[in-house]
N, C-alpha and C positions, 0 to 999 in steps of 0.2 A: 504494500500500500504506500501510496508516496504520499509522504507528510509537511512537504514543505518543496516549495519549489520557487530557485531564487535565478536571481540574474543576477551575475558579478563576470565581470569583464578579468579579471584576474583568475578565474574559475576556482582552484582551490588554494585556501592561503589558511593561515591560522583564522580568521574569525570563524572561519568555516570550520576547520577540527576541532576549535580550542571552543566555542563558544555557540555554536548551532549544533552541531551534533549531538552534544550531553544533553542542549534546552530543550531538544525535540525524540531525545529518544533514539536518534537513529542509529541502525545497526547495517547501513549499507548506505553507499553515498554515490551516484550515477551522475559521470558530467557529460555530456552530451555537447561535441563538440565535434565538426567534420574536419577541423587542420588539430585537431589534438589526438583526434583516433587515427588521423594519417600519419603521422610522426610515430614513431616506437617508441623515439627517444622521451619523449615528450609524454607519451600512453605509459611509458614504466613508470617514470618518475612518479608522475600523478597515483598511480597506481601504487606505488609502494608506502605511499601514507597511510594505506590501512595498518589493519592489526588485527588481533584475535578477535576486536568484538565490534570491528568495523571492515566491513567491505569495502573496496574503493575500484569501481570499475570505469573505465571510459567507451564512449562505442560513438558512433556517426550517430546525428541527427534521428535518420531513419532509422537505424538499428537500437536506438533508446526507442523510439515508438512502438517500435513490432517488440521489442522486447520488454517493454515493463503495457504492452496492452496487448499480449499474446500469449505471456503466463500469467497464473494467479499466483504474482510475489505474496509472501509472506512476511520479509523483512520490510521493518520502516523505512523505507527510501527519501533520503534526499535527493533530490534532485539540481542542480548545478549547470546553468546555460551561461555563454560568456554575451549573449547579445538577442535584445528581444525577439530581433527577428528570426531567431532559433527556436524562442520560447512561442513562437507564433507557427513555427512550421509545425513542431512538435502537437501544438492546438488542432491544425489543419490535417495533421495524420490521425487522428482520433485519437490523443489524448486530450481529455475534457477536464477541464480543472476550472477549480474556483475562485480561486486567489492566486497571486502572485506576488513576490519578494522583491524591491529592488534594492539590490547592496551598493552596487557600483559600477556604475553607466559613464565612463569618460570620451565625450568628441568634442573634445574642447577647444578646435577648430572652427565649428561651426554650431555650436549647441549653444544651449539654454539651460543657465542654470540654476536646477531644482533644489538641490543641496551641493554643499564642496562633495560630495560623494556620487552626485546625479546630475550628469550634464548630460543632456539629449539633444539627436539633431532632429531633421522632419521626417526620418522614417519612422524613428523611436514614437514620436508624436504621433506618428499616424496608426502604429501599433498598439499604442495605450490604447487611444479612442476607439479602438478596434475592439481591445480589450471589455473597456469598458462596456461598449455597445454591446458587447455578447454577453453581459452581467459577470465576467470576468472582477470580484476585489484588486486594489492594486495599491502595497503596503511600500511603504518605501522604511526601512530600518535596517543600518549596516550590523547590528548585534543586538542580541535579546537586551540585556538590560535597560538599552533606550527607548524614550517613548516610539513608538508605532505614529506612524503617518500617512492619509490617506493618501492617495492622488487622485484628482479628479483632473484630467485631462480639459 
């Protein structure tokens, strides 16, 4: 069951091991990322953050779809996109979700900035409203301890 699914451009960092994972329970942590599951180098390392009583797998976009809505997981799954418009494909493959995390959204190029941790540019923006319109919640908090923030697009 996936219990939390966040957007962090950095994909897995300490807030993620040190501070989500205990607050939510999870015992498996899924990033879903198509240039992280095509790299090895990059699919290990990630990978090797787990431990006994956490899982830590990577796979492509698609292959997190078919895979956590083709078996009946039993672990708490996190879930981990580095960019909305992943957490949108993932939407669009059949996984239906309620809410949505954002940790850490940087185009600081050409974005708008929501917090020093969320700067969006117009696709982001058009992904939110996207979101929202499908009754999609959308929390923006880089770690449990801080207050929760909505977004309304």
């Amino acid at each position: 069951m996936v219990i939390l699914i966040r957007v962090d451009d950095r994909l897995l960092h300490g807030q993620i091991i040190c501070s989500w994972v205990p607050f939510i329970k999870a015992d498996s942590l899924v990033v879903a990322s198509d240039e992280a599951a095509s790299d090895s180098l990059v699919s290990e390392i990630i990978s090797a953050c787990g431990c006994n009583e956490l899982s830590v797998i990577v796979k492509s976009v698609a292959d997190t779809a078919a895979y956590l809505n083709g078996e009946a997981v039993s672990s708490r799954v996190m879930l981990v996109v580095g960019e909305l418009r992943d957490a949108m494909r993932l939407y669009d493959l059949g996984m239906k979700f309620s809410s949505i995390n954002l940790g850490n959204i940087h185009h600081e190029d050409d974005g708008r900035v929501i917090t020093p941790s969320i700067i969006v540019n117009r696709e982001d923006e058009a992904h939110l409203r996207r979101f929202r319109d499908l009754g999609v919640s959308i929390e923006i908090r880089d770690i449990p301890r801080n207050e929760s923030r909505s977004y309304v697009p």
